[in-house]
C-alpha positions in Angstrom: 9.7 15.4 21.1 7.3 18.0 19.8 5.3 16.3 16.9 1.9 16.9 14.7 -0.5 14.6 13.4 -1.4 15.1 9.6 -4.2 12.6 8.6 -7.4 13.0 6.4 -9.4 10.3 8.3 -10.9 10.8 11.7 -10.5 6.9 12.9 -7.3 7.3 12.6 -6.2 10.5 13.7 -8.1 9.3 17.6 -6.1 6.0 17.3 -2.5 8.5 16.9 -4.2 10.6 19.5 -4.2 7.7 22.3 -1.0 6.1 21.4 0.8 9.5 21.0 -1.1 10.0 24.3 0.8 6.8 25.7 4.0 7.9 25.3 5.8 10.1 27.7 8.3 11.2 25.7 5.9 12.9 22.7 4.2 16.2 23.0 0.8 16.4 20.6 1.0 20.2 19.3 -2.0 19.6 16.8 -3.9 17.6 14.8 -5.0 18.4 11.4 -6.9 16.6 8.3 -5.3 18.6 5.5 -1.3 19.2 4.7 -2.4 22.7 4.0 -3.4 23.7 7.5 -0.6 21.6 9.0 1.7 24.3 6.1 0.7 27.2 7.9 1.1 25.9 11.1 4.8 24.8 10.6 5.2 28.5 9.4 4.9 29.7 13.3 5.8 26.3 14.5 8.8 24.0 15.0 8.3 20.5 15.8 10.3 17.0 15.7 8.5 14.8 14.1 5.2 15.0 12.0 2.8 11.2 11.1 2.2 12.0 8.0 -0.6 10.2 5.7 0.3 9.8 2.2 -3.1 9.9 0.4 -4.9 13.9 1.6 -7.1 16.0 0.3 -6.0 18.8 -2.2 -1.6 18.2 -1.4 -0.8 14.4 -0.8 1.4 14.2 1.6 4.5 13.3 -0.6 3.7 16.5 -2.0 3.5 18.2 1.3 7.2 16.4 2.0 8.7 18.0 -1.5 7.3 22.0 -0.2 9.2 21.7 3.2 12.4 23.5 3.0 14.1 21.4 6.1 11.9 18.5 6.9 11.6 17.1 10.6 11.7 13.1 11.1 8.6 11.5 9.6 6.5 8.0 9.8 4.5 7.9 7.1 0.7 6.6 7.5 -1.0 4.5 4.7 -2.8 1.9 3.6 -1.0 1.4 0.5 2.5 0.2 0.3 3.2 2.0 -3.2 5.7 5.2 -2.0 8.2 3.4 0.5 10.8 3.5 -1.7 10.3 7.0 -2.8 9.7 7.8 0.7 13.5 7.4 1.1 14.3 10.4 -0.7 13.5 12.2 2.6 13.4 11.7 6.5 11.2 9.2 6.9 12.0 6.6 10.1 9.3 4.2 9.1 6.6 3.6 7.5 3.2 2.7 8.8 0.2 0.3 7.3 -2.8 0.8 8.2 -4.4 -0.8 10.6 -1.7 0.4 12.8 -1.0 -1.6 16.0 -0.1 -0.2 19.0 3.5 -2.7 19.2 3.9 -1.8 15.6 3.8 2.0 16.8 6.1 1.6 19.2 8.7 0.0 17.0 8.1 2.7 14.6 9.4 5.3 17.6 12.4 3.3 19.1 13.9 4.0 15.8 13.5 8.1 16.6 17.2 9.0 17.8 16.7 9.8 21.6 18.8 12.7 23.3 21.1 11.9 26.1 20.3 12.0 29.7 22.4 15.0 31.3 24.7 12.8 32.8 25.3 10.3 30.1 28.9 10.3 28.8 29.2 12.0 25.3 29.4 9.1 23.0 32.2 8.3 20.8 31.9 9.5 17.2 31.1 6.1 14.7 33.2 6.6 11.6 30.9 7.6 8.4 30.6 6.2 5.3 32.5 8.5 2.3 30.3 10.1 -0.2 32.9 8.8 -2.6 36.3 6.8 -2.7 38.6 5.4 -5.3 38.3 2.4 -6.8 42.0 0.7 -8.4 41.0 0.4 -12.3 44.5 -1.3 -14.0 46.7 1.4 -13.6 44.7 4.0 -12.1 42.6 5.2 -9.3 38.7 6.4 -10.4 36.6 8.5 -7.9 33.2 6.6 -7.6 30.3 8.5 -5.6 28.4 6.0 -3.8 24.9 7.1 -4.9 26.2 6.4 -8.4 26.6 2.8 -7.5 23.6 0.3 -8.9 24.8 -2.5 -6.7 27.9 -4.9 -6.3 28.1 -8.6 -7.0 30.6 -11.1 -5.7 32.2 -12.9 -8.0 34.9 -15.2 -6.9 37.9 -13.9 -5.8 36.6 -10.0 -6.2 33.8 -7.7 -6.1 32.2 -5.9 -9.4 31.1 -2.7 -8.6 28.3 -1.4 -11.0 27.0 1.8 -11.8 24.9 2.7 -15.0 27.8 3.2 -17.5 30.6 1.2 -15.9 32.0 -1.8 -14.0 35.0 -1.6 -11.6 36.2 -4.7 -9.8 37.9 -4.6 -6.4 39.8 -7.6 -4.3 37.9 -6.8 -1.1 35.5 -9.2 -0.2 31.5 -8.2 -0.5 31.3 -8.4 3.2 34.5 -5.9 3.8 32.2 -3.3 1.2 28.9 -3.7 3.6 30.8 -3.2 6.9 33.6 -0.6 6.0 32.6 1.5 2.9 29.5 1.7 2.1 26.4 4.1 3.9 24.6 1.4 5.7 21.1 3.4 4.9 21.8 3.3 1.9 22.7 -0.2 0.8 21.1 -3.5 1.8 22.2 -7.1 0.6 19.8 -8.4 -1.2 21.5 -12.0 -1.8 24.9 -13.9 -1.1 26.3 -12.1 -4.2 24.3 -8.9 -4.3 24.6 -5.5 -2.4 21.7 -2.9 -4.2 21.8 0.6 -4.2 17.7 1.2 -2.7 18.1 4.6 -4.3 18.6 3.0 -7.5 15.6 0.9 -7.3 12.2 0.8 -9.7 10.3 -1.6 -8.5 10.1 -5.2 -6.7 8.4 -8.1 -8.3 8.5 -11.4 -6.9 12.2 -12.6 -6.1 13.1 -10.1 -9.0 14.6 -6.3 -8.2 14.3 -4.0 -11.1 16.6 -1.4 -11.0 16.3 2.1 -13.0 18.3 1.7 -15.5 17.0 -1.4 -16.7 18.5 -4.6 -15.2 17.2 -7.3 -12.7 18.6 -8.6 -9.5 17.8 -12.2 -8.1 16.0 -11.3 -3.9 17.3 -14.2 -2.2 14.6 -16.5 0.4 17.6 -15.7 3.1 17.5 -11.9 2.6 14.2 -11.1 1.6 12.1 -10.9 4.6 15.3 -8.2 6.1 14.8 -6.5 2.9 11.1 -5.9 2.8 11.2 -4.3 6.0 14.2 -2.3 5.1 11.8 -0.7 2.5 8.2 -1.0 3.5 9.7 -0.9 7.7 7.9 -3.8 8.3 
């Protein structure tokens, strides 16, 4: 894979440059401090995957991530955990603190989608998640779009389904939801009752999950450690 480095401190950009140098499978087109320079370069240049630092000089690099027009996979650089949920929004693998560890860089890559080897049979098409379905209200089917969807809880015998101005309940189990309907990058049980939405996600404080439009979610001991590295890929 063809990939850039775009980092605004020296230490770090040698310590990219020996584990990208590592790596047989990565090709180091260039290296540069600013998200400027790197602009212009991706103007004459393709490549597959960029490290990206979030905190640069004059663009940040979420900034830089908003201006490109088709962006290539990313694993975002920082010392600060504060964008990994907003770094969601785009194609971001993982997401790297700083100091970065050689095993934590190669975790960070086995999660790059590799091409098949010439021979290797075609492999079989996985079934996608919908962007929407419908959801039995009384008498009637409603279309829900998933990204609509705050979370689900399990309550009983069924499954409230909750987006900012309504509540739907369904017979299938919370489990049938996580396995069969919903995009699996997009929601992540946060506790034996609770599926969230990350998109729909402010901010986590504690055991609590504050979600945009106002209410709180309990992060369960079982499921928080899965969780944080969902969103910080930890």
């Amino acid at each position: 894979m063809k990939c850039i480095i775009i980092e605004g401190q020296a230490p770090a950009q040698r310590l990219l440059n020996k584990y990208i140098g590592a790596d047989e499978s990565l090709a180091l087109l260039a290296t540069f401090s600013n998200a400027i320079s790197a602009l212009d370069f991706l103007q004459r240049e393709t490549v597959d995957l960029i490290f990206l630092d979030i905190h640069l000089p004059k663009i940040s690099g979420m900034d830089f991530l908003r201006s490109l027009p088709q962006s290539p996979y990313i694993i975002l650089t920082t010392a600060f955990p504060d964008y990994a949920l907003e770094s969601y929004d785009f194609r971001v693998i993982d997401y790297l603190l700083k100091p970065i560890s050689f095993q934590r860089f190669v975790k960070a890559l086995s999660k790059l989608p590799r091409p098949a080897a010439p021979n290797d049979p075609p492999a079989a098409e996985a079934p996608t998640p919908r962007d929407s379905f419908f959801i039995k209200s009384g008498y009637e089917h409603v279309r829900v779009e998933q990204a609509a969807i705050c979370y689900l809880k399990s309550d009983a015998d069924y499954t409230e389904i909750v987006t900012a101005h309504k509540r739907y309940l369904s017979s299938e189990s919370l489990r049938h939801w996580l396995e069969h309907k919903l995009a699996p990058q997009q929601f992540v049980q946060i506790h034996k009752s609770y599926i969230v939405n990350i998109g729909q996600i402010e901010k986590v404080a504690g055991n609590q999950i504050h979600l945009h439009h106002g209410e709180q979610l309990p992060l369960g001991r079982a499921f928080k450690d899965d969780f944080l590295r969902r969103i910080l890929g930890q």
